[in-house]
C-alpha positions in Angstrom: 21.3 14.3 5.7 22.1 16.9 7.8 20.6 17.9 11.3 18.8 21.0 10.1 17.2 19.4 7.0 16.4 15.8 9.4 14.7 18.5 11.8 12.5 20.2 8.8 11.6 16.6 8.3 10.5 15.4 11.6 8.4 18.7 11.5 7.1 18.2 7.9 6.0 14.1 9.1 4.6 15.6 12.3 1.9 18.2 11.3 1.0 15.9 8.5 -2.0 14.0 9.2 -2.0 12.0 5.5 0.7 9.8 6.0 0.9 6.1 4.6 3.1 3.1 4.7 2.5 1.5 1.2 4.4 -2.0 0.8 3.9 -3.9 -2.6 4.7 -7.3 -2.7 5.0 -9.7 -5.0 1.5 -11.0 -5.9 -0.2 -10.5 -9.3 -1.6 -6.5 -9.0 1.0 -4.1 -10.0 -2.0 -1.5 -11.4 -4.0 -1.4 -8.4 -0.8 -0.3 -6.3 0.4 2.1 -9.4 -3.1 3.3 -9.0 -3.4 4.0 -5.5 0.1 5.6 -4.8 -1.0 7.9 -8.1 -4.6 9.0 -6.7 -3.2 9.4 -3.2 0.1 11.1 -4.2 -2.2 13.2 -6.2 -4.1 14.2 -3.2 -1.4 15.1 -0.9 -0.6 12.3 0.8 3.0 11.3 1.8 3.6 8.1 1.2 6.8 5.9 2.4 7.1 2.9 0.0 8.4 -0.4 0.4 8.9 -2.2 -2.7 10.1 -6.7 -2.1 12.3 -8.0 -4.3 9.3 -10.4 -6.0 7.4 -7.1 -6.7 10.3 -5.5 -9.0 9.7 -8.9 -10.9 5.7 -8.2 -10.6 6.3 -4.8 -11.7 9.0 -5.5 -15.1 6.1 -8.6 -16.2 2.8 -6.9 -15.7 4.3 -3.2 -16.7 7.1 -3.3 -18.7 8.5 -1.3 -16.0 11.5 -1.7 -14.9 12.3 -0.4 -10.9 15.8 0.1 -9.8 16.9 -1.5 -6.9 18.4 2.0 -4.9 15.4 3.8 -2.8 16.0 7.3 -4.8 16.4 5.9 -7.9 13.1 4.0 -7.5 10.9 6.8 -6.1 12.4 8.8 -9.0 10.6 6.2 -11.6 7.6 5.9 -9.5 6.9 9.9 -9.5 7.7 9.9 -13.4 5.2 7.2 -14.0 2.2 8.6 -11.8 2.8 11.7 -11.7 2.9 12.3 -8.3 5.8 15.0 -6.7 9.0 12.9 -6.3 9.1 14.8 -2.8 6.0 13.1 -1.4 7.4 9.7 -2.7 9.7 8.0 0.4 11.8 4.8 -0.8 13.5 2.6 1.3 15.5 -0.8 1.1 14.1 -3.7 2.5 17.0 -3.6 5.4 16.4 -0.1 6.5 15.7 -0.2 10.2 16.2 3.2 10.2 13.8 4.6 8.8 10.6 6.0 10.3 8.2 3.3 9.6 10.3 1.2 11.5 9.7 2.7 15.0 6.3 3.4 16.8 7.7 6.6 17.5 7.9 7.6 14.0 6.0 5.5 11.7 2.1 6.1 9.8 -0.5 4.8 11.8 -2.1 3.4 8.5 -0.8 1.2 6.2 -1.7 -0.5 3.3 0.4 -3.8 1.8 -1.1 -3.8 -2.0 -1.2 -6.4 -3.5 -0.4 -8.8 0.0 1.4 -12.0 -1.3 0.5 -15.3 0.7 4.0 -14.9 2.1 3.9 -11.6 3.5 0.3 -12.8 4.8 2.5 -15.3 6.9 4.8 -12.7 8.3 2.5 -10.5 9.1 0.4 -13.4 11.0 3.3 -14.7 12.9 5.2 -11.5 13.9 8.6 -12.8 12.2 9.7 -9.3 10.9 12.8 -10.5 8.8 12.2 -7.4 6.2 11.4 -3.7 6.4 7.9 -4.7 5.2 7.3 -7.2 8.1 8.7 -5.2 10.6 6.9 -1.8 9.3 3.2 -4.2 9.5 4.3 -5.3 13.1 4.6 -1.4 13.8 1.1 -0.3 12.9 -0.3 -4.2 14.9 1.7 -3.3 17.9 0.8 0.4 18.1 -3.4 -0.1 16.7 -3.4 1.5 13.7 -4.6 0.7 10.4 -3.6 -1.8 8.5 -5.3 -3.1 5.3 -4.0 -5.9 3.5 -5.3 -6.5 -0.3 -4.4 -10.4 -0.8 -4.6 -12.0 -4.5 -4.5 -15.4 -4.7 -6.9 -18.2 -6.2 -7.7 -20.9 -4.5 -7.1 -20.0 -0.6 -5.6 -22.9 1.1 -6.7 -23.4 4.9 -3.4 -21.9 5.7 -4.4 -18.7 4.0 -7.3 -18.6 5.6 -6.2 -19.2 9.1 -3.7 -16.2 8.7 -6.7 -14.1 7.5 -8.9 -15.0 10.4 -6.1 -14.4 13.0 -5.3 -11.2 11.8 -8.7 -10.1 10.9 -9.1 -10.5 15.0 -6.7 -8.4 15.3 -8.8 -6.0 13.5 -6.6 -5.4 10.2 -8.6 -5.1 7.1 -8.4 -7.8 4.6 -9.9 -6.8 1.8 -9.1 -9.3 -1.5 -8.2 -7.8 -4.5 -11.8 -8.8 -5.8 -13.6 -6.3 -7.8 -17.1 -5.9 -8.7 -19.1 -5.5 -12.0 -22.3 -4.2 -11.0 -20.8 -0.3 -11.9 -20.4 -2.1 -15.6 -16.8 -1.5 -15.8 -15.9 -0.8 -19.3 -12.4 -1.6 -18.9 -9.3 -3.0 -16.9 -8.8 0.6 -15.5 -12.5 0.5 -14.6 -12.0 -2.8 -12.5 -8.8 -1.6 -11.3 -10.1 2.0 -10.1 -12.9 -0.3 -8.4 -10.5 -1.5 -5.6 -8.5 1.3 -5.3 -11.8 3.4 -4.1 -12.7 0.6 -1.8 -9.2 1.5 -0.1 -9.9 5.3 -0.6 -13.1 4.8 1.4 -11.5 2.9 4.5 -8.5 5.3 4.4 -11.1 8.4 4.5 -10.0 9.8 1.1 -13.4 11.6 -0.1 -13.2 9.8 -3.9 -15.1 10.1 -7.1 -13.4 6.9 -9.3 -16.8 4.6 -8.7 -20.0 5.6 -8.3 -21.4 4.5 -5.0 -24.3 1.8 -5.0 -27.9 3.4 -5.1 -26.7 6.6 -6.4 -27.2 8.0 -9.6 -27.0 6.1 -12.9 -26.6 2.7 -11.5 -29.8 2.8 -8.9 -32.8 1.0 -10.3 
């Protein structure tokens, strides 16, 4: 990249308030991560995407979709399959420690790991940073920004939980890919869009996917 266009960068990054850090990992929940980079993306966000290993395996068994291993390549399939422009769409390898969400001086101050393996979950409790992901998480602790974590795993084991409560008292967000039925979903995309407007509301995206509880229809 050259100077000029890394300057136009840095500017672009820095008067844009609707940045995120989305890291998928590899738990079960490929859809809800599809989802939210799709309705985000669609509402202007940038969005710098960290994609495991595990999760290309999520992705290839829950989609049919198969994700490249090369950053371009892969935000190149992402933006085909959501929609979303390829040029809000930021890839990078799990070893990239130069990248901006690396670095308080450069990264999102929100960040949402979607769907959180029990694995990552242990990282991100005890600091070790050995990834892109890791490190990116450490980032938003160390400088207090926002970082929700959507877990999915059945049962919780002590462990699990211990790494929940630690970092919930760190005040991250651990909100379990657990949606509801009282909206009468009608379909998988129905439970799906469920959770993904949870995450809308704590990321303050106004949303419209689920009708909020006592209002219209569903109110008794």
């Amino acid at each position: 990249m050259s100077s000029q266009a890394a300057q136009s960068d840095t500017k672009r990054f820095a008067n844009n308030d609707k940045q995120l850090t989305l890291a998928i990992t590899g738990a079960s929940g490929a859809p809800y991560a599809l989802r939210l980079l799709e309705v985000l993306g669609k509402a202007g966000w940038q969005i710098h995407l960290l994609v495991s290993s595990a999760a290309r395996v999520v992705f290839a068994t829950e989609q049919d979709l198969k994700l490249p291993a090369k950053p371009e390549a892969m935000a190149a399939v992402f933006a085909e399959y959501t929609g979303v422009n390829q040029g809000q769409i930021h890839c990078y390898g799990k070893d990239d420690w130069f990248s901006p969400v690396a670095s308080g001086s450069a990264a999102p101050k929100k960040m949402v790991v979607c769907p959180c393996s029990t694995g990552c979950l242990s990282a991100i409790a005890t600091g070790a940073s050995d990834n892109l992901i890791e490190r990116a998480a450490d980032v938003v602790l160390k400088e207090r920004g926002q970082l929700i974590l959507v877990p999915r795993e059945s049962p919780l084991s002590a462990i699990h939980l211990e790494h929940m409560l630690k970092l919930a008292q760190l005040g991250v967000t651990i909100m379990p890919a657990a949606p509801g039925f009282y909206h009468q979903p009608k379909s998988i995309e129905d439970l799906v869009d469920f959770m993904v407007a949870r995450l809308l509301d704590h990321l303050g995206e106004p949303q419209d996917l689920v009708e909020r509880w006592g209002y219209g229809a569903s109110r008794r």
